[in-house]
Short mmCIF file of the C-alpha atoms (twelve columns), coordinates in Angstrom:
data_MODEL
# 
_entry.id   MODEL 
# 
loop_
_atom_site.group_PDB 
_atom_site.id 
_atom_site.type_symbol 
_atom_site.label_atom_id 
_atom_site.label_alt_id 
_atom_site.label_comp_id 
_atom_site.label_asym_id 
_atom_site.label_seq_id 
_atom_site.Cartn_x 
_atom_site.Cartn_y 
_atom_site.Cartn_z 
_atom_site.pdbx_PDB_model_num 
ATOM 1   C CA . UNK A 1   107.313 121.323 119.360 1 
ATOM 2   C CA . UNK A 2   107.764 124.668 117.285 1 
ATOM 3   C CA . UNK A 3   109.871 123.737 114.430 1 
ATOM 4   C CA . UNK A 4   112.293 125.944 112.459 1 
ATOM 5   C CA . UNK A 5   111.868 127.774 108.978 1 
ATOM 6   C CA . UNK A 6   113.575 126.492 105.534 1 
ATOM 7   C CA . UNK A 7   114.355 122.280 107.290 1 
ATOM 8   C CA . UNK A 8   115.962 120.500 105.008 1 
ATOM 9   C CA . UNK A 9   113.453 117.190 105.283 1 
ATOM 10  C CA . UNK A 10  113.982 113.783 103.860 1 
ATOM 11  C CA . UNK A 11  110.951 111.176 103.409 1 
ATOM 12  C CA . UNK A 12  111.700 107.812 102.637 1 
ATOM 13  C CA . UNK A 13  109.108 105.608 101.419 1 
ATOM 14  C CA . UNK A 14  108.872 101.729 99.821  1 
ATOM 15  C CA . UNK A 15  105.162 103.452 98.360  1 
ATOM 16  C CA . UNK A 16  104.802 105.843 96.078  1 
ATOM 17  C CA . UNK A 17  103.302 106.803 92.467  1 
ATOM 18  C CA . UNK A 18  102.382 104.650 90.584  1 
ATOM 19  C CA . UNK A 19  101.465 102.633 93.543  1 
ATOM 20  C CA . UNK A 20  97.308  104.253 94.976  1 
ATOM 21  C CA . UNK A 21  96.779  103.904 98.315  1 
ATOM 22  C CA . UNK A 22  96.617  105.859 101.320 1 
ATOM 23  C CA . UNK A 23  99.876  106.413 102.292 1 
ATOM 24  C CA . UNK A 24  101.014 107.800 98.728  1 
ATOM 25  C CA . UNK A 25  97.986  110.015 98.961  1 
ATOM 26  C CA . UNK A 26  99.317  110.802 102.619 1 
ATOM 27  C CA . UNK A 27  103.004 111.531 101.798 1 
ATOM 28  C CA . UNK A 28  101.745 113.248 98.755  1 
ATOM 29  C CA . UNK A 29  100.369 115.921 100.705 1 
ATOM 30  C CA . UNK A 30  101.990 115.776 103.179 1 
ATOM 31  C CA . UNK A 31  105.140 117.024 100.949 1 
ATOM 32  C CA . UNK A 32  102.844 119.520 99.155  1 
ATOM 33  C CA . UNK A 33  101.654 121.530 102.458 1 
ATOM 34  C CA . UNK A 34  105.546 121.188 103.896 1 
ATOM 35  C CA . UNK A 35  106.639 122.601 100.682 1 
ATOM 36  C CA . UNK A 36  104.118 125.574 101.183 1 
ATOM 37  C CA . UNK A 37  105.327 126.155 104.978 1 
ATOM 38  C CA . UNK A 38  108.508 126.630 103.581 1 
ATOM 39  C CA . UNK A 39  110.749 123.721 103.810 1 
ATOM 40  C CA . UNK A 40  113.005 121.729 101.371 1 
ATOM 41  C CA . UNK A 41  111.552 117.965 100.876 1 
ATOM 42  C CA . UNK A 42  112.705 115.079 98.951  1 
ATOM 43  C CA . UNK A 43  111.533 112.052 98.749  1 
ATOM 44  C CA . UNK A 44  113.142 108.730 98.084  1 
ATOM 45  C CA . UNK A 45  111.172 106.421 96.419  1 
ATOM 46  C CA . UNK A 46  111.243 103.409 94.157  1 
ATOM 47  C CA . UNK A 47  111.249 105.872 91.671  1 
ATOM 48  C CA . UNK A 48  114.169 107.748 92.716  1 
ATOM 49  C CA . UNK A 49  116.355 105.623 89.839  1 
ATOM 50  C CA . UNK A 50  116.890 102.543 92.052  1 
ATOM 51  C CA . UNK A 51  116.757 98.885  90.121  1 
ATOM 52  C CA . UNK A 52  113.524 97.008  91.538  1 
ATOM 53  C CA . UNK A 53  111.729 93.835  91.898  1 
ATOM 54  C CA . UNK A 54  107.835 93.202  92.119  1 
ATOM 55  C CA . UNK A 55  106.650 92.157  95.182  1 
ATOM 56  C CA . UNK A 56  105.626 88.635  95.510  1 
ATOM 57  C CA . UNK A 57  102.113 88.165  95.152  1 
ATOM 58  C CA . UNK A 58  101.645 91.760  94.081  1 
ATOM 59  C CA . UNK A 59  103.241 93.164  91.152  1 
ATOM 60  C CA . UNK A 60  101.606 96.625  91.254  1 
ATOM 61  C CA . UNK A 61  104.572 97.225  94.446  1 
ATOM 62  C CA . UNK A 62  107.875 96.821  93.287  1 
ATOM 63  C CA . UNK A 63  110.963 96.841  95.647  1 
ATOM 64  C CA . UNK A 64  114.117 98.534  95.680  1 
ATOM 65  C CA . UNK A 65  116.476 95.693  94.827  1 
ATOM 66  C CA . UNK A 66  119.920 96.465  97.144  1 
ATOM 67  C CA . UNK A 67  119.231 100.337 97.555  1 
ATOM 68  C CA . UNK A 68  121.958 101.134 100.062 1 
ATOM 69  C CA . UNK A 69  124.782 102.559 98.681  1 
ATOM 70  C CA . UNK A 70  122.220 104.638 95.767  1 
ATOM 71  C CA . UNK A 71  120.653 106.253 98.971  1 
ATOM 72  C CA . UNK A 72  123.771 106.980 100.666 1 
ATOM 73  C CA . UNK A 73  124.674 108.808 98.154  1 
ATOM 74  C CA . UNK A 74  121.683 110.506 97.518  1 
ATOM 75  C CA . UNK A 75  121.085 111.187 101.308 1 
ATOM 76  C CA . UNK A 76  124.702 112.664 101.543 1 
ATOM 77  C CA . UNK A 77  124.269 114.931 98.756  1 
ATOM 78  C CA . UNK A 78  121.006 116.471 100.260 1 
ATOM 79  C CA . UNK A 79  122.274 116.269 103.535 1 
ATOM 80  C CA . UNK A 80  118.959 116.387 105.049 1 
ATOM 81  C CA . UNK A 81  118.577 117.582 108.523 1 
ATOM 82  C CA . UNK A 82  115.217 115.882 109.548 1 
ATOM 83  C CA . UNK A 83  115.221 111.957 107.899 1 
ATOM 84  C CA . UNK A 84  111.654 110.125 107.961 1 
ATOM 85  C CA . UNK A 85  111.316 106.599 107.285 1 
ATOM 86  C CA . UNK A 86  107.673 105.440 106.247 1 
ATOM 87  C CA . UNK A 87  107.881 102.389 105.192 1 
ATOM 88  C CA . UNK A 88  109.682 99.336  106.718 1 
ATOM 89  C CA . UNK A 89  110.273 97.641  103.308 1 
ATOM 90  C CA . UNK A 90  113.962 98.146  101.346 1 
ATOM 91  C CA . UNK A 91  114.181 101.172 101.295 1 
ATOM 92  C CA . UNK A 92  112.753 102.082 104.515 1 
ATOM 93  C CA . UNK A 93  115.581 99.301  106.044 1 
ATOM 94  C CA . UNK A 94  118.480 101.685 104.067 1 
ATOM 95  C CA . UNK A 95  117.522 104.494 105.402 1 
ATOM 96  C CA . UNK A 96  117.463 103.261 108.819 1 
ATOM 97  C CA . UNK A 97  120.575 101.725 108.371 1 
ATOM 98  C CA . UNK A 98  122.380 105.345 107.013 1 
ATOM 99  C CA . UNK A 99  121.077 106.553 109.743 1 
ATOM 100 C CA . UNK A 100 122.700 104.313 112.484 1 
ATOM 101 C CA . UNK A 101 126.089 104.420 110.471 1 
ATOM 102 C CA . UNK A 102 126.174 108.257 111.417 1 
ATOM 103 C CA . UNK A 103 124.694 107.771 114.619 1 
ATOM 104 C CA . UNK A 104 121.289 110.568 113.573 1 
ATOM 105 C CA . UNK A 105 118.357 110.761 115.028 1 
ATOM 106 C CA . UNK A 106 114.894 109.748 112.857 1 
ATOM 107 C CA . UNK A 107 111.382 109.256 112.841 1 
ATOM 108 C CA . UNK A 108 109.583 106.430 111.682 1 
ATOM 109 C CA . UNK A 109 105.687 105.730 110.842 1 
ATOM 110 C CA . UNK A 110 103.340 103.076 110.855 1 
ATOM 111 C CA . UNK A 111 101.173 102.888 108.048 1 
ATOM 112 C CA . UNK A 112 99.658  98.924  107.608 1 
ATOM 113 C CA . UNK A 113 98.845  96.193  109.953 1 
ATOM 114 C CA . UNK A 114 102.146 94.664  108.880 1 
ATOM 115 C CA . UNK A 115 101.781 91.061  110.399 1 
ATOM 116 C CA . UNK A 116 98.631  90.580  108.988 1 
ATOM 117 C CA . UNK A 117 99.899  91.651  105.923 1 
ATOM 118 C CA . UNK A 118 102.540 89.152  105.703 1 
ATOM 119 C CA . UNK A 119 100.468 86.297  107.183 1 
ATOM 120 C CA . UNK A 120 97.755  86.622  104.905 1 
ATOM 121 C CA . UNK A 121 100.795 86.378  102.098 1 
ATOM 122 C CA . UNK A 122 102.937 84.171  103.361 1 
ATOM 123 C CA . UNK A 123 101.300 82.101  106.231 1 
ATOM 124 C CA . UNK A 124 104.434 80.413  107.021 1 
ATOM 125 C CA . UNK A 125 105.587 83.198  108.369 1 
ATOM 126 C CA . UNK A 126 104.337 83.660  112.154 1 
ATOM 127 C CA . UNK A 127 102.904 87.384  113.323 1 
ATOM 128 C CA . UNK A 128 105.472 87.233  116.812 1 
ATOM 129 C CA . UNK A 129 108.265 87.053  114.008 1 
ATOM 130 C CA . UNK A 130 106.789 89.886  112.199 1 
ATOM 131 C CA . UNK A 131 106.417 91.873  115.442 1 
ATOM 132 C CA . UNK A 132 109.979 91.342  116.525 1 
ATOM 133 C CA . UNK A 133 111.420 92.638  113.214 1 
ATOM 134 C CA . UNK A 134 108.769 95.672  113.819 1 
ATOM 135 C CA . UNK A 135 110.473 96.083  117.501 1 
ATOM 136 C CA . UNK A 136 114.214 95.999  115.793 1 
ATOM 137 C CA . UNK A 137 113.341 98.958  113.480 1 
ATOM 138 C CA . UNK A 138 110.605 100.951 115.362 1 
ATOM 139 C CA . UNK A 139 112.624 101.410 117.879 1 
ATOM 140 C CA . UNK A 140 115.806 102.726 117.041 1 
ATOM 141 C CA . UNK A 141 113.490 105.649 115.889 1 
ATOM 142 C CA . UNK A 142 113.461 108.885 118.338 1 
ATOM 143 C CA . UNK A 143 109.680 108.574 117.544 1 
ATOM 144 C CA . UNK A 144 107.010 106.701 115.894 1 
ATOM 145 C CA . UNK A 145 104.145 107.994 114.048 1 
ATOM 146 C CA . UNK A 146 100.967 106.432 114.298 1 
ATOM 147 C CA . UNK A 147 97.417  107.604 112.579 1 
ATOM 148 C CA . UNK A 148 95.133  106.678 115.870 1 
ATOM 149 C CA . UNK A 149 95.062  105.976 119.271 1 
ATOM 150 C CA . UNK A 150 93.878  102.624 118.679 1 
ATOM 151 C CA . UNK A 151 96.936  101.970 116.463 1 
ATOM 152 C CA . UNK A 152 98.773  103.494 119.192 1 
ATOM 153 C CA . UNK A 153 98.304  100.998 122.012 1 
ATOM 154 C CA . UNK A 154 98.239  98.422  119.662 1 
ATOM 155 C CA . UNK A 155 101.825 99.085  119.104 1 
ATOM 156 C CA . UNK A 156 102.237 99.396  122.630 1 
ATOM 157 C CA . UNK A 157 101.135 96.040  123.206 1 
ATOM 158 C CA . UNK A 158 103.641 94.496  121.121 1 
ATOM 159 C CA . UNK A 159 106.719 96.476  122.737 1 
ATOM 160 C CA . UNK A 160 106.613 99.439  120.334 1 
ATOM 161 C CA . UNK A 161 107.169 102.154 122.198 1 
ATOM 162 C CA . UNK A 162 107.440 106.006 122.127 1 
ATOM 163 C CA . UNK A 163 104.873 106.165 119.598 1 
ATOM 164 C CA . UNK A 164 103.310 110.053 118.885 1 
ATOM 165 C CA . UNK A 165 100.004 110.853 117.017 1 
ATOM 166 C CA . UNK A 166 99.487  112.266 113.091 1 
ATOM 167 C CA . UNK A 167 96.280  112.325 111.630 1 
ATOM 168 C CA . UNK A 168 94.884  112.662 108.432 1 
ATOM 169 C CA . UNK A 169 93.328  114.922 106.167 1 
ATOM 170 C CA . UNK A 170 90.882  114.714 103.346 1 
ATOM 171 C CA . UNK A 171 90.501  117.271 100.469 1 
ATOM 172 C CA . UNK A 172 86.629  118.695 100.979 1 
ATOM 173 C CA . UNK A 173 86.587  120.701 97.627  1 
ATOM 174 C CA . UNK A 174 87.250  117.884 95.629  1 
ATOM 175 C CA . UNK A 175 85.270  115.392 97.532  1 
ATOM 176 C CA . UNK A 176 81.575  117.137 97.602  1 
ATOM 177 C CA . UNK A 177 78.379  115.585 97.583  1 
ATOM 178 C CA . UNK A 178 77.748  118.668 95.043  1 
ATOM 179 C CA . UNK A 179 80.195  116.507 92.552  1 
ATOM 180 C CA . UNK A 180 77.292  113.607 92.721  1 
ATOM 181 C CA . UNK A 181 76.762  111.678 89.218  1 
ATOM 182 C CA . UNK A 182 73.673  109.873 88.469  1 
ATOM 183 C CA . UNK A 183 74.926  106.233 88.398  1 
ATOM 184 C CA . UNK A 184 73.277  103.538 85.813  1 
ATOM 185 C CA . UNK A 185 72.695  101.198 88.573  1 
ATOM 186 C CA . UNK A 186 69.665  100.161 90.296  1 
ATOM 187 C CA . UNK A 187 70.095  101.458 93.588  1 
ATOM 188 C CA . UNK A 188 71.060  101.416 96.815  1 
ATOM 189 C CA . UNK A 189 74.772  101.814 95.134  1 
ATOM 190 C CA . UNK A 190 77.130  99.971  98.033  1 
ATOM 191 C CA . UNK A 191 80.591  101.107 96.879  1 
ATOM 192 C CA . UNK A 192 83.752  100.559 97.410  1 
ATOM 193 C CA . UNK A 193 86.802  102.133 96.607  1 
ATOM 194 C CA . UNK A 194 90.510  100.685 97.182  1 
ATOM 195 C CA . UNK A 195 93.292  98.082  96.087  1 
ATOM 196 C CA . UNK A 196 91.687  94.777  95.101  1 
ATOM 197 C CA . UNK A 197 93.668  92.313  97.456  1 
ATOM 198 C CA . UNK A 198 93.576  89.900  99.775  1 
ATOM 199 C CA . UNK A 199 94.014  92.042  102.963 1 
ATOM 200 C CA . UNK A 200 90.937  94.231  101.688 1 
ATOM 201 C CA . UNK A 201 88.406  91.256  102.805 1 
ATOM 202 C CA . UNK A 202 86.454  92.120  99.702  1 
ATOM 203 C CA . UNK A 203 84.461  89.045  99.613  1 
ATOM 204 C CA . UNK A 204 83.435  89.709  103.137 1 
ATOM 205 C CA . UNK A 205 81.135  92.741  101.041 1 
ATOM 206 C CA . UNK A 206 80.719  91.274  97.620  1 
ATOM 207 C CA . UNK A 207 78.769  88.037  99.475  1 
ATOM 208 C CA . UNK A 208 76.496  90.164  101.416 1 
ATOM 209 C CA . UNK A 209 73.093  89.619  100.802 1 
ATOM 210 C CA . UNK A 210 72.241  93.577  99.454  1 
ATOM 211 C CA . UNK A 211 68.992  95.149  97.882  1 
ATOM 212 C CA . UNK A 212 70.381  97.098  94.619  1 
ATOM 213 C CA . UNK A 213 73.941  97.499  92.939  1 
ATOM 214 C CA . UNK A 214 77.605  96.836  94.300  1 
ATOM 215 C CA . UNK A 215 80.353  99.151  92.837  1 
ATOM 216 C CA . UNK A 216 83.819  98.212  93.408  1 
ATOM 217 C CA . UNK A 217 86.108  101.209 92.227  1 
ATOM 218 C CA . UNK A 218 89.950  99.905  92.421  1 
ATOM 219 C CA . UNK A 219 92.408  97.650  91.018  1 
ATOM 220 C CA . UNK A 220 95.043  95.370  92.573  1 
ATOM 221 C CA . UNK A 221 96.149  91.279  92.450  1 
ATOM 222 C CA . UNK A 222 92.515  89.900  93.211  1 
ATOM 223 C CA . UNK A 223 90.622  91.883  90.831  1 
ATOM 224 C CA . UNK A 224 90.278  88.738  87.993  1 
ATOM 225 C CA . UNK A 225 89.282  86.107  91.055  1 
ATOM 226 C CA . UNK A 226 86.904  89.053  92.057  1 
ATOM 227 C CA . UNK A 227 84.955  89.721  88.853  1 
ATOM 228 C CA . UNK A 228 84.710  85.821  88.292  1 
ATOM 229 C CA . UNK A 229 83.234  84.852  92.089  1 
ATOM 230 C CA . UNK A 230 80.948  87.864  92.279  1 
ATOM 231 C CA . UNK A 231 79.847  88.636  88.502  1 
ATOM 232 C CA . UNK A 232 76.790  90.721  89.652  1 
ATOM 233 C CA . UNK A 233 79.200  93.312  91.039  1 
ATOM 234 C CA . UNK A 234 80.273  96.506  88.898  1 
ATOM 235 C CA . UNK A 235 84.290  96.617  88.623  1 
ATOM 236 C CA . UNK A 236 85.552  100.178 87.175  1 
ATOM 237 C CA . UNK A 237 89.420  99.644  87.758  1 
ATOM 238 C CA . UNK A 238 91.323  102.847 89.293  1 
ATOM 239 C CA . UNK A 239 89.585  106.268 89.049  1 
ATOM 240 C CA . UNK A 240 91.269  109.326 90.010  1 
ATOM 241 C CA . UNK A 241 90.160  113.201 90.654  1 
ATOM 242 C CA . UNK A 242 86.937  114.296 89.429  1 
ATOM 243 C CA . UNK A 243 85.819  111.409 87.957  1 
ATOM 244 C CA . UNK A 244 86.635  109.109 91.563  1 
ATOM 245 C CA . UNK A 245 85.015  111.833 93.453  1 
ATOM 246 C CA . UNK A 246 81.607  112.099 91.062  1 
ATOM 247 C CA . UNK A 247 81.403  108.206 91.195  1 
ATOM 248 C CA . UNK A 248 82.135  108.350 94.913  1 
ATOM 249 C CA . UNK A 249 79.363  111.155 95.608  1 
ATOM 250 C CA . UNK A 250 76.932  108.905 93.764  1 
ATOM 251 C CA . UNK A 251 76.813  106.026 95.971  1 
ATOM 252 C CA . UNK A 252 74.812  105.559 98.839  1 
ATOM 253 C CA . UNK A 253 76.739  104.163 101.167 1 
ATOM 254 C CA . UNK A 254 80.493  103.385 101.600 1 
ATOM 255 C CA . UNK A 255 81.525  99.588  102.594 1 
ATOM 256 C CA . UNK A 256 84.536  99.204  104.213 1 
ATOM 257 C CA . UNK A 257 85.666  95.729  104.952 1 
ATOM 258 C CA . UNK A 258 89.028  95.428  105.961 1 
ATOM 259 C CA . UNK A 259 89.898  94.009  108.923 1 
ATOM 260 C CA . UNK A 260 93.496  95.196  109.052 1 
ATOM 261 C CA . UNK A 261 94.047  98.765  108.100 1 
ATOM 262 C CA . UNK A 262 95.589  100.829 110.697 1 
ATOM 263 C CA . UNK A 263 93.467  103.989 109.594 1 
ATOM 264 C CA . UNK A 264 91.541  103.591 105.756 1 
ATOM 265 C CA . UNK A 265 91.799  107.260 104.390 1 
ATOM 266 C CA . UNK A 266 89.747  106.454 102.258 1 
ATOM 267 C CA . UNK A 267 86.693  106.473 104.549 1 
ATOM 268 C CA . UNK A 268 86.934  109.859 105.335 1 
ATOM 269 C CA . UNK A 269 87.190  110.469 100.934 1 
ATOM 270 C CA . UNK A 270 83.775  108.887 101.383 1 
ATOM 271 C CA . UNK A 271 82.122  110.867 103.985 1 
ATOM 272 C CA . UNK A 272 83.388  114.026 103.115 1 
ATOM 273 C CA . UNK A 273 81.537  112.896 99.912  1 
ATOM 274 C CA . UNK A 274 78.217  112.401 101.692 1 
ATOM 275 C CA . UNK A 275 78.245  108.476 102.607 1 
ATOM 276 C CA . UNK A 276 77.518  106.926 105.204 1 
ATOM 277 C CA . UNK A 277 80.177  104.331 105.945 1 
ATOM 278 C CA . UNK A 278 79.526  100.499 107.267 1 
ATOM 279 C CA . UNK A 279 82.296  98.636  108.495 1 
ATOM 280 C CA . UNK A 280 83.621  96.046  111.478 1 
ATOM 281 C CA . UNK A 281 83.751  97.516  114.608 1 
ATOM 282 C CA . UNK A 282 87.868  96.936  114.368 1 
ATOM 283 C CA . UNK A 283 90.997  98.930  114.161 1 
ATOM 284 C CA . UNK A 284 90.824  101.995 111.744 1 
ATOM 285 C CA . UNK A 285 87.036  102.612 111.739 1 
ATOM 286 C CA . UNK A 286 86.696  102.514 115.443 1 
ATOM 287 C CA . UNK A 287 89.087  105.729 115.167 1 
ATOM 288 C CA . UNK A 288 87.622  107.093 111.917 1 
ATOM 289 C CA . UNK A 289 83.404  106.491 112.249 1 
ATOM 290 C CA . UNK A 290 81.381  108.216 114.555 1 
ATOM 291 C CA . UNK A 291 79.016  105.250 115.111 1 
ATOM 292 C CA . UNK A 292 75.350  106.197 114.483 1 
ATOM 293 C CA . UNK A 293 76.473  110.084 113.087 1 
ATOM 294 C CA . UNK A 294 79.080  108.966 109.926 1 
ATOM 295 C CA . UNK A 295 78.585  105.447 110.089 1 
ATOM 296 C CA . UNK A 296 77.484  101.826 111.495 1 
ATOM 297 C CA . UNK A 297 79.871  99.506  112.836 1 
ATOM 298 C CA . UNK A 298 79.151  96.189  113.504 1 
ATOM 299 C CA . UNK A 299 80.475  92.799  113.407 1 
ATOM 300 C CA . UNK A 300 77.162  91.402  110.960 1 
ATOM 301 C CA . UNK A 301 78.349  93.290  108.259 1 
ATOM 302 C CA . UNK A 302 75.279  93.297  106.323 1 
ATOM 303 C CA . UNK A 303 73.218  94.826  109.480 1 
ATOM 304 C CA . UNK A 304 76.212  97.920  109.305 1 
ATOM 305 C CA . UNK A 305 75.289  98.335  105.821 1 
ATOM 306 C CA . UNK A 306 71.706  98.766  106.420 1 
ATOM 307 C CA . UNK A 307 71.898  101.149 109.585 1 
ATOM 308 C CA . UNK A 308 74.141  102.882 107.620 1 
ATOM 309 C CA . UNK A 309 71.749  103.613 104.914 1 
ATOM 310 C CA . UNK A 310 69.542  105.453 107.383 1 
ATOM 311 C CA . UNK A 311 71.787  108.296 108.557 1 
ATOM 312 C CA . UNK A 312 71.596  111.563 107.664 1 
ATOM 313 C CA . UNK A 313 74.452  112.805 104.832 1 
ATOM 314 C CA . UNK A 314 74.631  116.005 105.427 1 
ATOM 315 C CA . UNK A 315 75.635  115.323 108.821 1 
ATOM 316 C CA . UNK A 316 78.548  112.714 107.614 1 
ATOM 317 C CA . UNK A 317 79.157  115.614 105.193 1 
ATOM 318 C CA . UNK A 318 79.728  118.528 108.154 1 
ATOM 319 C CA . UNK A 319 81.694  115.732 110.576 1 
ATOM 320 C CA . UNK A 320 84.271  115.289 107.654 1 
ATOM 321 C CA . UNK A 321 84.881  119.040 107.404 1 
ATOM 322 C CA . UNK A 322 86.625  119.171 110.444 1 
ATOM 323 C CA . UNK A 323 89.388  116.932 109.056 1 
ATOM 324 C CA . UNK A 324 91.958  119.095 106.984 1 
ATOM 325 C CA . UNK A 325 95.247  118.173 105.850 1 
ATOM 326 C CA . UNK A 326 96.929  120.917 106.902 1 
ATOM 327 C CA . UNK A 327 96.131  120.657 110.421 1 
ATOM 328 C CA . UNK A 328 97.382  116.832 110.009 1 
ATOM 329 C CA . UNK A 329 100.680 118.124 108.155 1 
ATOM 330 C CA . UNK A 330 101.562 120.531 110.873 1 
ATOM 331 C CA . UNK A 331 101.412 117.482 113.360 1 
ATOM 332 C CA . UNK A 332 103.611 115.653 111.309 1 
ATOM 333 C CA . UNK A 333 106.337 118.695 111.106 1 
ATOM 334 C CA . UNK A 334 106.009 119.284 114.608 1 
ATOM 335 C CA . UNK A 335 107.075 115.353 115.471 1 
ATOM 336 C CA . UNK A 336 110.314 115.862 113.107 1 
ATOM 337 C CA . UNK A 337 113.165 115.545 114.850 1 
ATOM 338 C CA . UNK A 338 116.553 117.303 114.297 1 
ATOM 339 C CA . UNK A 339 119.537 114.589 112.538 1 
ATOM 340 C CA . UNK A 340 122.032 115.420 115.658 1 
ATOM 341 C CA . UNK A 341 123.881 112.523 116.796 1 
ATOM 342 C CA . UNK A 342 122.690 110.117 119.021 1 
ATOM 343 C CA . UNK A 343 123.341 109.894 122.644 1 
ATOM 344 C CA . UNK A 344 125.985 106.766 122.808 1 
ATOM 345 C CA . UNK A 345 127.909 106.186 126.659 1 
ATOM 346 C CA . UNK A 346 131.394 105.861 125.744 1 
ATOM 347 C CA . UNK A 347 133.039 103.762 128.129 1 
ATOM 348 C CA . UNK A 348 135.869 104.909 130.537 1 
ATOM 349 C CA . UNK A 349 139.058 104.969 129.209 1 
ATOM 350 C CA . UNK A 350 140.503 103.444 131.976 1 
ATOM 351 C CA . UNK A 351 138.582 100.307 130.273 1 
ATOM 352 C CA . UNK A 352 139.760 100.714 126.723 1 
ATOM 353 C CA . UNK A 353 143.765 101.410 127.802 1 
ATOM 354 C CA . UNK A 354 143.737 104.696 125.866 1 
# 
């Protein structure tokens, strides 16, 4: 719906710089283009002064240790009148929790295949659990934000409802085939570009059975185990503007693993460089890859990569132009929702004796 000038918008987030990934790069654009239509954004981060914790397992995300009463106070002094909560991790629980206190309205989003996630972490820990605790704080949102339509009844599935749709962008000036550099690597280059963990399914790529080079461009808790199973592969750590994008533009074709991301932003970085991408035929690429035009999915990996290597770039070049962030930022501002107070039935007072 048409939203008003000059909102007053608050985005809290569990990710955000130092932390690379797609949602940072999501939120961090997102902010940008709202910034440019006008409104007032903050975010609330990790970063916004709070004591925290590194996650277990993964030290590169640290937690806001006890955040509630620093947010408060930082959420009453903006006084926001749209409140988003991205992230369902400390902070993201705070902010919900403000919110109920005052009885506001808020939006939510859904960023990560969250019971995989935590299985693959903590396998103790069974998926219906996770999925309840996504129920509990999903829904108490006037709406959920979710990158796909896969995603979407996904969600649905699992009891999540009143879910609404916000795509993604990709920056086609900086990520140009024109920005291709000459790599040092016998080719076919297979790259890939992302956090080195366990929920990437990295040796699901590294293993395959590939004519020239693999470059892995990325950093993250699995990185050492990486480089010491697969020693033939080329590991560059994080790489950022110009020099990500020429390294991108100089592969051949992008390999995209993961079996749990609920979109992989990082694909469309890829083609809107020129590649090809090869993935499983699963959530995220089914939404992203136009099979047979901007990529090959299939469930032999290996066969995906190959197909893949076929297909015209150009074309995966001219399908990625379509995809701009501020078409995807406008969705977002247009599923914002206004902080009034929630719609409670006060009982008769015939029942309370007043």
């Amino acid at each position: 719906m048409p939203q008003p000038a000059g909102m007053k918008i608050a985005i809290c987030t569990d990710a955000w710089a130092p932390q690379v990934n797609g949602v940072v790069t999501t939120l961090t654009r997102t902010r940008e283009l709202l910034r440019q239509f006008g409104h007032d954004v903050e975010v609330f981060s990790p970063a916004s002064g709070f004591i925290t914790v590194p996650l277990p397992s993964y030290p590169e995300i640290r937690l806001p240790l006890f955040p509630g009463r620093r947010l408060g106070r930082l959420l009453d002094e903006f006084a926001p009148d749209r409140v988003h909560i991205a992230t369902e991790g400390t902070l993201g629980l705070a902010a919900r929790a403000w919110c109920m206190r005052r009885g506001l309205c808020f939006t939510t989003s859904y960023h990560t295949q969250f019971p995989d996630f935590v299985h693959q972490r903590f396998p103790i820990i069974p998926a219906a659990t996770v999925y309840r605790l996504l129920r509990w704080f999903h829904n108490g949102a006037s709406a959920t934000m979710v990158a796909t339509p896969q995603v979407r009844a996904e969600l649905a599935r699992h009891g999540i409802g009143n879910t609404v749709m916000w795509g993604r962008g990709v920056d086609t000036t900086l990520f140009d085939p024109h920005r291709r550099q000459p790599l040092d690597l016998p080719g076919p280059v297979w790259v890939y570009v992302g956090r080195l963990a366990v929920e990437k399914n990295l040796p699901a790529f590294l293993s395959l059975d590939l004519p020239g080079s693999k470059l892995v461009i990325g950093d993250g808790p699995a990185r050492r185990e990486l480089e010491e199973r697969f020693p033939d592969a080329h590991f560059t750590g994080y790489k950022f503007g110009e020099e990500l994008a020429g390294l991108l533009a100089g592969g051949d074709v992008f390999v995209f693993p993961s079996r749990t991301d609920t979109f992989g932003l990082v694909m469309l970085e890829a083609m809107a460089s020129g590649l090809p991408v090869a993935a499983y035929p699963v959530t995220g690429p089914v939404d992203v890859v136009r099979e047979g035009l901007t990529g090959c999915l299939r469930e032999d990996l290996r066969d995906a990569c190959l197909a893949a290597l076929t297909l015209d770039r150009k074309a995966v070049r001219e399908a990625a132009l379509a995809c701009g962030w501020e078409k995807a930022a406008r969705q977002f501002e247009s599923n914002l929702v206004p902080c009034r107070p929630l719609q409670v039935a006060l009982p008769r007072a015939g029942m309370t004796g007043i």
